[in-house]
PyMOL CGO cylinders between C-alpha atoms (Angstrom):
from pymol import cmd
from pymol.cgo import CYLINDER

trace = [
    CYLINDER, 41.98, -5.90, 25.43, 39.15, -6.31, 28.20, 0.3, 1, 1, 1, 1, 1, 1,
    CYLINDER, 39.15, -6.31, 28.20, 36.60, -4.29, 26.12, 0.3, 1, 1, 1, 1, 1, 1,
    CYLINDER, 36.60, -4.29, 26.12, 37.07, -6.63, 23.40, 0.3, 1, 1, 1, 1, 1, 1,
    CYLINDER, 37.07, -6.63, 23.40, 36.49, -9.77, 25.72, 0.3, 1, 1, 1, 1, 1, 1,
    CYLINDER, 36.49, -9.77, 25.72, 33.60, -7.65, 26.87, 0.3, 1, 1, 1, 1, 1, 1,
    CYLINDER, 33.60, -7.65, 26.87, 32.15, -7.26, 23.75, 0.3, 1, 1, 1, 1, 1, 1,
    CYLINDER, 32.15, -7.26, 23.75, 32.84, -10.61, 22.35, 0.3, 1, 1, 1, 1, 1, 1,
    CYLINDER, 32.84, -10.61, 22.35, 30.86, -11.64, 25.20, 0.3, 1, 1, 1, 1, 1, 1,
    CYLINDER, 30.86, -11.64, 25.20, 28.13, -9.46, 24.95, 0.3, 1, 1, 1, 1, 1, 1,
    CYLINDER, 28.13, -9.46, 24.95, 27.69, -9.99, 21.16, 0.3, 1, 1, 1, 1, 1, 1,
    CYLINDER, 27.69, -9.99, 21.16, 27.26, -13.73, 21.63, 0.3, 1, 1, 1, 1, 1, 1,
    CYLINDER, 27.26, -13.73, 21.63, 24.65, -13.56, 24.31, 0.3, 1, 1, 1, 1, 1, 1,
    CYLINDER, 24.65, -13.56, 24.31, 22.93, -11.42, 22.11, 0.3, 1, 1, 1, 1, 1, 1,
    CYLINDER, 22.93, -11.42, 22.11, 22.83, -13.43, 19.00, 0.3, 1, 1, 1, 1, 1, 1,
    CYLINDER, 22.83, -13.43, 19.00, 22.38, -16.77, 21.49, 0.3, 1, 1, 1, 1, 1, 1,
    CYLINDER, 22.38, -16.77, 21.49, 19.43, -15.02, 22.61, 0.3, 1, 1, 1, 1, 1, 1,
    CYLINDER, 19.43, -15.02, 22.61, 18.05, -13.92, 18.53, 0.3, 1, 1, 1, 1, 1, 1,
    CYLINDER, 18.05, -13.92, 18.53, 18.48, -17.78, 17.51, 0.3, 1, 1, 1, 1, 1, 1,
    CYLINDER, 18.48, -17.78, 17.51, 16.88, -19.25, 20.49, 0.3, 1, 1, 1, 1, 1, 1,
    CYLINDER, 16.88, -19.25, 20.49, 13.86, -16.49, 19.49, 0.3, 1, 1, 1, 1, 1, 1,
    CYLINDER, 13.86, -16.49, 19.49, 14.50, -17.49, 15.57, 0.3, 1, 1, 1, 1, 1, 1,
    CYLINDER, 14.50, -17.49, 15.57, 14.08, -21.21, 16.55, 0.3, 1, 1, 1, 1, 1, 1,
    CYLINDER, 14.08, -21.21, 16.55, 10.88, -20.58, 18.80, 0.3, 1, 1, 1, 1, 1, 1,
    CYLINDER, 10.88, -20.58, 18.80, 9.11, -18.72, 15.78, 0.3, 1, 1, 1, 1, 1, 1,
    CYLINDER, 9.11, -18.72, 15.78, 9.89, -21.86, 13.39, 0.3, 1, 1, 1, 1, 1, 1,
    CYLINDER, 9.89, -21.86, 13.39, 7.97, -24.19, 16.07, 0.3, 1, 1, 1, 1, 1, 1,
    CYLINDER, 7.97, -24.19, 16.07, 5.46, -22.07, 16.43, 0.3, 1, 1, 1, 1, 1, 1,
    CYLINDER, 5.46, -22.07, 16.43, 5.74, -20.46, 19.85, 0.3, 1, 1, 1, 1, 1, 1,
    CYLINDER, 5.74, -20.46, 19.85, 5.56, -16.76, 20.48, 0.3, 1, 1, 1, 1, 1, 1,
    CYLINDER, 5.56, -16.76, 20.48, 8.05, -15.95, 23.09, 0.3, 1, 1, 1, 1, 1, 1,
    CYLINDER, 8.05, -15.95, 23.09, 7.29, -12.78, 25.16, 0.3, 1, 1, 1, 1, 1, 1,
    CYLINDER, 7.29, -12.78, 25.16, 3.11, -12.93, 23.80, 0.3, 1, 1, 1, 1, 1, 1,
    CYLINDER, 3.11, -12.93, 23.80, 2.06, -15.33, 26.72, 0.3, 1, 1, 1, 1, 1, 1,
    CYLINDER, 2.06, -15.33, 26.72, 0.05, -17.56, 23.83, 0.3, 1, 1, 1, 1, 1, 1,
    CYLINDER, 0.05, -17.56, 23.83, -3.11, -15.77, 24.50, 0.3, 1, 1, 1, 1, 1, 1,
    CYLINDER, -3.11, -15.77, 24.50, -3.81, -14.67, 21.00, 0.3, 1, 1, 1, 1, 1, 1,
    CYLINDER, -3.81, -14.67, 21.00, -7.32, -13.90, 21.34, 0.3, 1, 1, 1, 1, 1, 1,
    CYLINDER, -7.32, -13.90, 21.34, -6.72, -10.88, 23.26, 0.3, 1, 1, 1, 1, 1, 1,
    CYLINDER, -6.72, -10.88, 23.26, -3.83, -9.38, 21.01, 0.3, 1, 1, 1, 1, 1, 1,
    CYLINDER, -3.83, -9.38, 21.01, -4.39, -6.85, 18.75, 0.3, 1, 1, 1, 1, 1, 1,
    CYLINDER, -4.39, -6.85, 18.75, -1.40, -7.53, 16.91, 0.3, 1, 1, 1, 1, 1, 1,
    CYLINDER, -1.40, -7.53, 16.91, -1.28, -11.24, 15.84, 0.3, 1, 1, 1, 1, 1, 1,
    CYLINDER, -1.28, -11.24, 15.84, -1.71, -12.41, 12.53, 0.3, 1, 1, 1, 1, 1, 1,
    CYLINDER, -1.71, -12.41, 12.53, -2.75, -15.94, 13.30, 0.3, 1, 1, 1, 1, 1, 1,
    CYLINDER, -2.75, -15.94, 13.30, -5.78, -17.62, 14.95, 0.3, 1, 1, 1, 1, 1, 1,
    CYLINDER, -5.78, -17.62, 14.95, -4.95, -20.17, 18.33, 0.3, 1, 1, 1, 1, 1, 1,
]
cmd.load_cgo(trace, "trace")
C-alpha cells in the first residue's frame, strides 16, 4: 500500500512538472535554454 502512495506521488510531480513545461512553451519561454538563442544550435526560432 506505501508503494502505491509512493507512486501516486511520484506520478503527479511528474506530470505537475510536464504541464508547467507545456504551459511555458505556449507563452513562449524556453525553460532549461537560458533564452540565449543566438548561440544554440538547436532552436528553430529567431529572439
Amino acid at each position: 500500500m506505501g508503494t502505491l502512495i509512493v507512486v501516486l506521488i511520484l506520478a503527479a510531480i511528474v506530470a505537475a512538472i510536464i504541464r508547467s513545461i507545456v504551459k511555458a512553451h505556449k507563452r513562449g519561454e524556453h525553460p532549461g535554454c537560458g533564452g540565449d538563442c543566438g548561440s544554440c544550435g538547436h532552436c528553430s526560432h529567431s529572439v
